[in-house]
C-alpha positions in Angstrom: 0.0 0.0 0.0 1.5 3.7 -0.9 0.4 5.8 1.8 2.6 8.8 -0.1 3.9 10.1 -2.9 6.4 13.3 -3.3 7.7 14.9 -6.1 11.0 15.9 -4.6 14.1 16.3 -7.4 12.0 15.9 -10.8 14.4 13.8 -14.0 17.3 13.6 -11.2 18.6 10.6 -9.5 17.7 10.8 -5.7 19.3 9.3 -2.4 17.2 8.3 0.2 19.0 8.4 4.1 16.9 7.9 7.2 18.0 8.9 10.9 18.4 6.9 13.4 15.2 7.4 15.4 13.5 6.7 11.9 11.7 10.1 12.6 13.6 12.1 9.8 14.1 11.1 6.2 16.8 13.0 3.7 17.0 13.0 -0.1 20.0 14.5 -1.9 19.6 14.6 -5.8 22.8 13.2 -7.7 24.7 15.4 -10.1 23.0 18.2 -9.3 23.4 21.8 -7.2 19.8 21.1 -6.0 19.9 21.3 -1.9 19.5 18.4 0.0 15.6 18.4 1.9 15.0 16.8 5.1 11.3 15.4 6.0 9.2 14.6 9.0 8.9 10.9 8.5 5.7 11.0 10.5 4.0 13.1 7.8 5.3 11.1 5.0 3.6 8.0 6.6 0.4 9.5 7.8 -0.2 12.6 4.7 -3.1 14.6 5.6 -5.0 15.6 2.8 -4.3 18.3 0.6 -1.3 19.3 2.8 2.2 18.8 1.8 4.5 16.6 4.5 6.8 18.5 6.8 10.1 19.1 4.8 12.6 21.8 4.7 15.7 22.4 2.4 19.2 22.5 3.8 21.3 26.1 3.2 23.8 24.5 0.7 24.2 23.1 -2.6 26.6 21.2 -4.7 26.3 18.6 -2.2 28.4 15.4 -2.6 27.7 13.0 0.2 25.9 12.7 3.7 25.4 9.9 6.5 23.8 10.1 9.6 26.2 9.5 13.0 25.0 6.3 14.1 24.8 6.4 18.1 23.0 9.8 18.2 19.2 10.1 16.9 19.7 12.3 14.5 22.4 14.0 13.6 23.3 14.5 9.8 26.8 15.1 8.5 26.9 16.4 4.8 29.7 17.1 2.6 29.1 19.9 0.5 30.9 22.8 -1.8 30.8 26.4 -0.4 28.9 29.0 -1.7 32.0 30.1 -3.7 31.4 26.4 -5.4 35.5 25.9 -5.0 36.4 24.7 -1.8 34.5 21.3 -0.2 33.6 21.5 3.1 32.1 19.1 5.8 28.8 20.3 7.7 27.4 19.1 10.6 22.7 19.5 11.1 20.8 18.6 14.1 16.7 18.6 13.0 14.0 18.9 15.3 10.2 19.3 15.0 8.9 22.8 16.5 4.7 22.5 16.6 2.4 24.7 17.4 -1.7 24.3 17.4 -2.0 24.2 13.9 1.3 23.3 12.5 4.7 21.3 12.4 7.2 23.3 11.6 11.0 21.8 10.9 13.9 23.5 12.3 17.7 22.5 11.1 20.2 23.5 14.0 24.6 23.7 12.9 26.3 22.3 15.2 29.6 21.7 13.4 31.5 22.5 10.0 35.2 22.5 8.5 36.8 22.5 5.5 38.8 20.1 3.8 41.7 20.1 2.9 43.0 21.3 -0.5 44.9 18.3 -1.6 42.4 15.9 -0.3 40.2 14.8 -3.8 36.6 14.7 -3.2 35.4 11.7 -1.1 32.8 9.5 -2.7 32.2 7.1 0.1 31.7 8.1 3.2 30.2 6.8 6.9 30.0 8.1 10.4 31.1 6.6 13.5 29.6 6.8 17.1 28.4 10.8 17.3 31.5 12.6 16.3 33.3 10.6 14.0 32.8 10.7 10.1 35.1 8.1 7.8 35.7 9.5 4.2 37.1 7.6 1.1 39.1 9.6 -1.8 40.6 7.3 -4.8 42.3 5.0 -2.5 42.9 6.8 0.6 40.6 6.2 3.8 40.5 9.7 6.3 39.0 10.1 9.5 38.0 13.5 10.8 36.0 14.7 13.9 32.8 16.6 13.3 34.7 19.6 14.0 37.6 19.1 11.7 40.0 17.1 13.8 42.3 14.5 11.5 42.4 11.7 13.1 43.9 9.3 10.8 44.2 8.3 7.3 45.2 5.6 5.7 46.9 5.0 1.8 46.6 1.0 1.7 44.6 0.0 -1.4 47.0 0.5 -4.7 43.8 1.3 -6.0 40.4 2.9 -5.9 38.4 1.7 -2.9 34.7 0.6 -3.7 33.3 0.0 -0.5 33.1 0.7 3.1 32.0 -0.6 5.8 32.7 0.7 9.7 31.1 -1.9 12.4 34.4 -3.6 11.8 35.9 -1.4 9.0 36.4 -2.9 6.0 37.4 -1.3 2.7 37.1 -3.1 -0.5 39.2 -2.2 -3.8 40.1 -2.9 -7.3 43.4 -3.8 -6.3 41.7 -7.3 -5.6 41.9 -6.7 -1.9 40.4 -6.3 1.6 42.0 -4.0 4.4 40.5 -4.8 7.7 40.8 -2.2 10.6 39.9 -2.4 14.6 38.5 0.3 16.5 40.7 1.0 19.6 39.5 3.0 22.8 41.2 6.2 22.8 41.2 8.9 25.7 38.8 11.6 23.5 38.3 9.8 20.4 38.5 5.9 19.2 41.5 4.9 17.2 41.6 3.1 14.4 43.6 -0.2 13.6 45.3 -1.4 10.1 45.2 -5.3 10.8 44.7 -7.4 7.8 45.5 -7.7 4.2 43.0 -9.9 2.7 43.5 -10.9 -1.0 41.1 -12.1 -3.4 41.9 -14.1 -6.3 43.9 -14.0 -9.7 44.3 -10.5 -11.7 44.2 -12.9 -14.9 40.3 -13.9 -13.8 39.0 -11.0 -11.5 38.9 -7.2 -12.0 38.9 -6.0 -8.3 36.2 -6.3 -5.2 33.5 -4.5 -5.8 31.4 -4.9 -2.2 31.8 -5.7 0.8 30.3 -6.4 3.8 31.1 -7.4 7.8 29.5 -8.5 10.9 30.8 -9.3 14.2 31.5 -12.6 12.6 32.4 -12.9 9.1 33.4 -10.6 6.0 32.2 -11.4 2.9 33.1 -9.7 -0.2 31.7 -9.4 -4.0 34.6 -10.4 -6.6 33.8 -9.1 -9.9 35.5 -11.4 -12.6 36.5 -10.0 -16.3 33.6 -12.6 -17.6 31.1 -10.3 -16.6 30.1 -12.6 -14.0 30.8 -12.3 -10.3 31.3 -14.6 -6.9 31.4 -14.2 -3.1 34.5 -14.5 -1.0 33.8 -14.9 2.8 36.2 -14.7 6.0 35.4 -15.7 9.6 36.8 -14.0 12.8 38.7 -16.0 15.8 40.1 -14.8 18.3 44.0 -15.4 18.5 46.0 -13.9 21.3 49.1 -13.3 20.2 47.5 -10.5 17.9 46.5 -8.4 20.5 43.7 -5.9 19.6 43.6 -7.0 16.0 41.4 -10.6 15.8 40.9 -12.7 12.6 
């Protein structure tokens, strides 16, 4: 059953991301300078008639990628050109609900922002960490930055382009036919991350590169794209081994 239908970005591509609490959703239309809008899921599921559902746009265009930080309800972190459309920059939105007797009104609090850095090429994977941590991929390079602009880390394993990310465990996937596995580490402000594993797929002469991948507490399995056109899984289990320390595999 549809309970509703919106006409959001019209002939453009649209991604769909919903918050944590399920109470907001986000579309951000590909390829385009359109500005990301933010709805009140509640009035996407129950429309009332002849009324639009709660939405407002964000104050920025040219956006590349967002993610929601996963341990807070809903806090969205969106990477996004500048209104001079040169420099990238990294912007942190809080939404919340204001109603009054005969309206819901949506209200989109910053809480955060920095810019990137100039040599860094724009990321086109990216995922967020606990409530202040966001991971971003560039060509083959994986960087971790605090909301607030705080490098953390970055790491240049992959020979070539990573193609997927994952961060319960993190996991990156490449064309270089290989997995990198990382640990999360308590830190004193912020969690470290851990290179600990190089896993390799199979031949160059049959495969072109991973093209997925994803990880549980348990097991990593990964897509394997092979030059037939054709593709197959490759799956790896965790055990614990002592001698490894903080790294398990």
């Amino acid at each position: 059953q549809v309970l509703s239908r919106v006409s959001v970005f019209p002939n453009h591509p649209a991604t769909l991301l919903c918050s944590p609490d399920c109470q907001w959703v986000v579309t951000l239309a590909q390829d385009s300078d359109l500005s990301p809008k933010v709805f009140h899921s509640h009035s996407l599921l129950c429309p009332l008639e002849d009324e639009p559902p709660v939405s407002t746009s964000l104050p920025i265009g040219l956006t590349s990628k967002a993610c929601w930080a996963p341990d807070e309800a809903a806090r969205l972190v969106v990477v996004h050109r500048d209104d001079s459309g040169v420099q990238w920059v990294v912007t942190t939105y809080e939404p919340g609900a204001k109603k009054s007797k005969d309206a819901v009104n949506v209200l989109v609090q910053q809480i955060a922002s920095f810019n990137l850095p100039d040599t860094m090429l724009p990321p086109h994977l990216m995922k967020g960490h606990g409530s202040q941590v966001v991971l971003l991929v560039s060509e083959s390079e994986l960087v971790l930055f605090t909301i607030h602009g705080l490098r953390l880390a970055a790491f240049q394993d992959h020979q070539k382009p990573i193609t997927s990310l994952c961060v319960s465990r993190v996991v990156t996937s490449s064309f270089d036919l290989s997995l990198r596995v990382y640990m999360w580490k308590k830190g004193n402000k912020f969690p470290v991350l851990k290179s600990c594993y190089h896993l390799l797929g199979g031949s160059h002469r049959w495969a072109s590169g991973f093209t997925q991948v994803e990880s549980d507490s348990m097991s990593i399995v990964g897509v394997e794209a092979r030059s037939a056109g054709t593709s197959i899984l490759r799956s790896y289990y965790f055990q614990l081994r002592r001698d490894l320390g903080d790294c398990i595999g």
